[in-house]
Structure formats: C-alpha cells, structure tokens
C-alpha positions in Angstrom: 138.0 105.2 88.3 134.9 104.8 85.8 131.9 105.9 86.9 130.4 102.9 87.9 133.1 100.6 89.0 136.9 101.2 90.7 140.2 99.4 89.8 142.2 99.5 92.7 146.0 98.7 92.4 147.2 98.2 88.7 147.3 95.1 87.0 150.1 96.7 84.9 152.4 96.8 88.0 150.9 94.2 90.4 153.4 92.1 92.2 150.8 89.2 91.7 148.6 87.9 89.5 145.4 88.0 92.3 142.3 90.0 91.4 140.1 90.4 94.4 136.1 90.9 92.2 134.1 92.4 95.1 130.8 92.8 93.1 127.8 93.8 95.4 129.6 95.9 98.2 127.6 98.8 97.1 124.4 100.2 97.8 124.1 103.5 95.2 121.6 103.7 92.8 123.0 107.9 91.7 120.7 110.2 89.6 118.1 108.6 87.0 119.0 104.8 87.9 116.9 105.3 91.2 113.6 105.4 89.3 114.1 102.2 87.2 112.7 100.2 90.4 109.2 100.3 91.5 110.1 100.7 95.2 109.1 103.6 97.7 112.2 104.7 99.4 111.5 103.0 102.8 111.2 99.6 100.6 114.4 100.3 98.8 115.9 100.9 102.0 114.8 97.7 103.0 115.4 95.8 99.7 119.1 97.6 99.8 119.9 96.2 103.5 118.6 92.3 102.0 120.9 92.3 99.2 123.9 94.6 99.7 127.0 92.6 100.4 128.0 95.0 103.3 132.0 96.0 103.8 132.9 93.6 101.5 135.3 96.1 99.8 136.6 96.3 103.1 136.7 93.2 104.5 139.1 92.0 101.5 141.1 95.1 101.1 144.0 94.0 102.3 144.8 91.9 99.0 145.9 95.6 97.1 149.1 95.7 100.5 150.3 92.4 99.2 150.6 94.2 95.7 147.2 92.3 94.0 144.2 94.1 92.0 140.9 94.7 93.4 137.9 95.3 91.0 135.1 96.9 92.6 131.5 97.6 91.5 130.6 101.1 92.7 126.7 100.8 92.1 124.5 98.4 93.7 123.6 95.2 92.1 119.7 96.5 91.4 121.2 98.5 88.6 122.7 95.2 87.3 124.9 92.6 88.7 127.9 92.2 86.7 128.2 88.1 88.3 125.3 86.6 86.0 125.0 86.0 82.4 123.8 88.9 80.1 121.2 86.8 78.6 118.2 85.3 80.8 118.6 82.4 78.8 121.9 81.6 80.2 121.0 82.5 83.5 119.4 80.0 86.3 118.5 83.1 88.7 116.9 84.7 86.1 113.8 82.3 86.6 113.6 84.2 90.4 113.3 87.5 88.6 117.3 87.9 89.6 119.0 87.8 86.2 121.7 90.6 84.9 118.6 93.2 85.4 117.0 92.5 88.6 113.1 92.5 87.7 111.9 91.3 91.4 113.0 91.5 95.0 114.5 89.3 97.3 111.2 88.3 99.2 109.1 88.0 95.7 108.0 91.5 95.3 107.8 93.4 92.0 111.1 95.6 91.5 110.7 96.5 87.7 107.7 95.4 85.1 108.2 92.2 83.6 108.4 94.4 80.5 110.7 96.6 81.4 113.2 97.4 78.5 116.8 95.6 80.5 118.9 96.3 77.2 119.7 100.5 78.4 121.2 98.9 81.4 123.3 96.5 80.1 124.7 98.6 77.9 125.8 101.1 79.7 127.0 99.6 82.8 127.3 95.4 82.1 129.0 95.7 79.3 131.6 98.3 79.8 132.2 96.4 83.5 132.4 93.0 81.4 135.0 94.3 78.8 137.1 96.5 81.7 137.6 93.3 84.2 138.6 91.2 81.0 141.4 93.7 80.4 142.4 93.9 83.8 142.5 89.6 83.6 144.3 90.2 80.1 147.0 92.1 81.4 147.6 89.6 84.1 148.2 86.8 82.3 150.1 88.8 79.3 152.6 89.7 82.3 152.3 86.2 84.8 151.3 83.7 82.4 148.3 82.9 84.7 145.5 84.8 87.1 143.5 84.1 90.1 140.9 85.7 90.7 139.5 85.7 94.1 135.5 86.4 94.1 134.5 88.2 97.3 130.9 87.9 98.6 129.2 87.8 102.0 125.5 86.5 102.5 122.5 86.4 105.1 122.1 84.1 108.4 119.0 83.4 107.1 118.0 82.7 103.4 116.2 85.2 101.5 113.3 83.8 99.4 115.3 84.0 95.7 118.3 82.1 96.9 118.3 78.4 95.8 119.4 76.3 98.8 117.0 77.1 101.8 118.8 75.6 104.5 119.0 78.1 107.4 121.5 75.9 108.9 124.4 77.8 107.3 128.2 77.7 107.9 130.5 80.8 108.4 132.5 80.6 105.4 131.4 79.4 102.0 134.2 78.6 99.5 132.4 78.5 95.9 134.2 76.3 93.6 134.2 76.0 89.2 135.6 72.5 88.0 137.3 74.0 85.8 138.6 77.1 87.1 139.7 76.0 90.7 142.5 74.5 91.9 141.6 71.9 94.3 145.0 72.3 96.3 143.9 75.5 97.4 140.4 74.8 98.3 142.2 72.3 100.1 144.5 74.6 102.1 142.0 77.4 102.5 139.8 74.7 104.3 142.8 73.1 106.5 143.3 76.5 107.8 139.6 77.3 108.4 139.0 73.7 110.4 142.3 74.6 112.3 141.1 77.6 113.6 137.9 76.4 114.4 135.6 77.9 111.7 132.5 76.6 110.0 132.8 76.5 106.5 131.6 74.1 103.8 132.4 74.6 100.0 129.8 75.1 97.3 127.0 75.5 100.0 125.1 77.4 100.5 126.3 79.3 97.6 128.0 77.4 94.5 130.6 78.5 91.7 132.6 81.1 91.3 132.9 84.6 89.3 135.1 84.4 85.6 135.3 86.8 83.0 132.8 85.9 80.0 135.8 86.1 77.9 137.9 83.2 79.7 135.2 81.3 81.2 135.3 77.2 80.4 137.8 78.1 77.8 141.8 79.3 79.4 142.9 77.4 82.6 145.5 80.3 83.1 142.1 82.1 84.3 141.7 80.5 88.2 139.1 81.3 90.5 137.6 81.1 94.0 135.1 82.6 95.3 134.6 83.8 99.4 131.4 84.4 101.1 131.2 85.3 104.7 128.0 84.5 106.8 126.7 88.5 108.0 125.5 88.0 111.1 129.5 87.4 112.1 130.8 90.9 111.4 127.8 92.9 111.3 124.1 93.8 112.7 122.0 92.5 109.8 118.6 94.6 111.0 120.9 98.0 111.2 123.6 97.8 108.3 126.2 98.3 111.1 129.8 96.6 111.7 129.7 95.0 114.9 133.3 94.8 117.1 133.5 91.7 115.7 134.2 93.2 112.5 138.4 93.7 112.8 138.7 90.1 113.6 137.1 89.0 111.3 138.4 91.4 108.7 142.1 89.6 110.4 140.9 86.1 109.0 139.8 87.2 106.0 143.2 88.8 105.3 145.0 85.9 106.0 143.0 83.6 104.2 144.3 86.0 100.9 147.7 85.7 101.9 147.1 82.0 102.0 146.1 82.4 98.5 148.7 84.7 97.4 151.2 82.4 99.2 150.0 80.0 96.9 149.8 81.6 93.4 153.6 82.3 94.0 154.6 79.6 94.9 152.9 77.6 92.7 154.6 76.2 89.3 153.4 77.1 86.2 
C-alpha cells in the first residue's frame, strides 16, 4: 500500500482481468494537505459530506472474492482527483473550479486561490496514482490479453451546484459509458438485469463516461471500461454520513451486478 492509494488483490495473480477504480471513497486530507483549502473545519466537514463517495470501497468489494483487483484512492478527492485530466485545458470540470486540483467547492465557494500553485499536488499524488493504475492495467493485459475496468462511483439525490446535468429527477443507478472503451453487450446485460429487478437506472445520465488510464485511453481496445454510480440517498443518510439498513441489500445488488460483469469478461472471446 502506497501512501496515498491501496492495491487490493494482485494483478499478478488475479483470476480475472477486472479492476474495480473506486476513486473518491475517501474523506482524509493527513498532515500538511489539510491546509491547502481555505475552509474552517466545520465547512470542510461539510464540503467532505457533499463530495465524498461514501462506502464505495465497500459497496464494490466483493469483486477482490471473485479473484479481480481493486484500486483504491486513500485520500479524498480535495487533495486531487485522480478521474480528470492533469491539464485544465483538457478538462471540462475545470471551468467549475473542479479540475485535477479542486480550486472551488461544490456549492461555488472559494476552496483554494485561483493562484494557488496545483503543480506540488500533482506531482506527488496524480502522478504516481496515474503511473501505478497503468501498471496494474499493464499487467492485466500482459497476462489476459485484455482488461475491464469497472469505475465505481456513487452521487447525491440532489445535484450539487458544479455538476453539469441539474435534473433532480435522478435514477438509482447510472451506468457511464466511453464509445470506445465499452462494450455495448454488457451495458446491455447490466441494464436487462437492473429493469428485471425493478431498478431505476439510465446510462450516461446523470453522470457520463467512464474512468481509463491516460496511457490507454482512445488508443488500445484491450483496455474496456464501465463505470457504476449509485444514487446515496438508497444506502445511506446523506445529512449524517451514515449507512442506513438498506445498505447490505444494496451492497447484495451491487455484488451481483460485478459478477454479471465478471461472468462476462470470462466468457467473452477474445
């Protein structure tokens, strides 16, 4: 385990090329990294509850007993968020202050100076996170010929102010789709099982795309992805931070929609 991020499992003896990427389960923000934001701590509290992608590293952790690979970012996404493009330029959320280095809060507050110097941070945690999940995905493919990666989110019932589709009518389960990295037969599949079982989901709304390492991305279809986002208010109390009883169920689903997907990347032929 680095410091700021945990492998769990080992791509080097994985029975299957899945890598569950659960990228903003975390809420820590250790030692000096706390005073790069501009928050009190009641605010950060606050800001923390908005963003955090509560138990996702438990709500998918289930994929490492069927013999995958999770990845899992051990700081919170205000120190940076390994999912968007290093450069601003790049990046469409940057324009809401929400690039790699977070330089506003979710509701429009100030969370760092517009000048604040974002190249420390990316150094020291984007990058090594970048090059350490593109080894994991190397080793993948160098021993199955192909990888998916399945990108494990959850978000709000209601939209926060940065988020790009403000429609607070919002299903349970969002499946986020790449045309280039996703296979359509198991978008397909995932959402047969989902209707069948009676549960709201809609793909590429209100969250679109999917996570892909920098190295691969656009450029080796070996390299599939998904991504999974799970509406909160489902499996937890969004004004405390706490699991409701709901939260084993829905941890249940969750666990079969991986072995759906594992299912799949075995059987399917390469």
């Amino acid at each position: 385990m680095a410091e700021h991020f945990e492998i769990i499992g080992s791509p080097e003896y994985a029975d299957t090329a899945i890598l569950a990427h659960v990228p903003h389960s975390s809420k820590a923000m250790p030692g000096m990294l706390r005073w790069t934001v501009n928050l009190d701590d009641g605010e950060l509290a606050e800001e923390l509850l908005r963003v955090t992608d509560h138990f996702t590293d438990d709500l998918f952790d289930s994929l490492t007993y069927v013999g995958g690979v999770m990845f899992v970012n051990r700081l919170s996404r205000l120190v940076i968020d390994p999912e968007r493009f290093r450069n601003d330029e790049d990046e469409v959320m940057s324009k809401q202050g929400a690039g790699a280095v977070y330089l506003s809060t979710s509701n429009g507050g100030k969370l760092r100076d517009a000048d604040f110097d974002r190249e420390e941070l990316l150094t020291s945690y984007f990058d090594p996170y970048a090059e350490a999940i593109s080894g994991a995905t190397s080793v993948l493919l160098e021993r199955f010929e192909h990888c998916l990666i399945i990108d494990c989110h959850s978000f709000p019932s209601v939209p926060l102010s940065w988020e790009l589709d403000q429609d607070r009518n919002r299903p349970e389960i969002c499946i986020g789709t790449d045309e280039f990295h996703t296979p359509s037969e198991l978008v397909g599949t995932l959402m047969n099982h989902m209707k069948s079982n009676g549960v709201e989901a809609e793909v590429n709304r209100p969250f679109r795309g999917t996570y892909v390492p920098g190295d691969y991305y656009k450029t080796d279809p070996r390299v599939q992805s998904l991504m999974i986002e799970v509406r909160r208010d489902i499996y937890m109390d969004e004004l405390t931070g706490k699991p409701t009883p709901a939260f084993p169920a829905v941890k249940d689903f969750i666990t079969a929609l991986l072995e759906f997907a594992g299912v799949w990347a075995l059987s399917t032929v390469r």
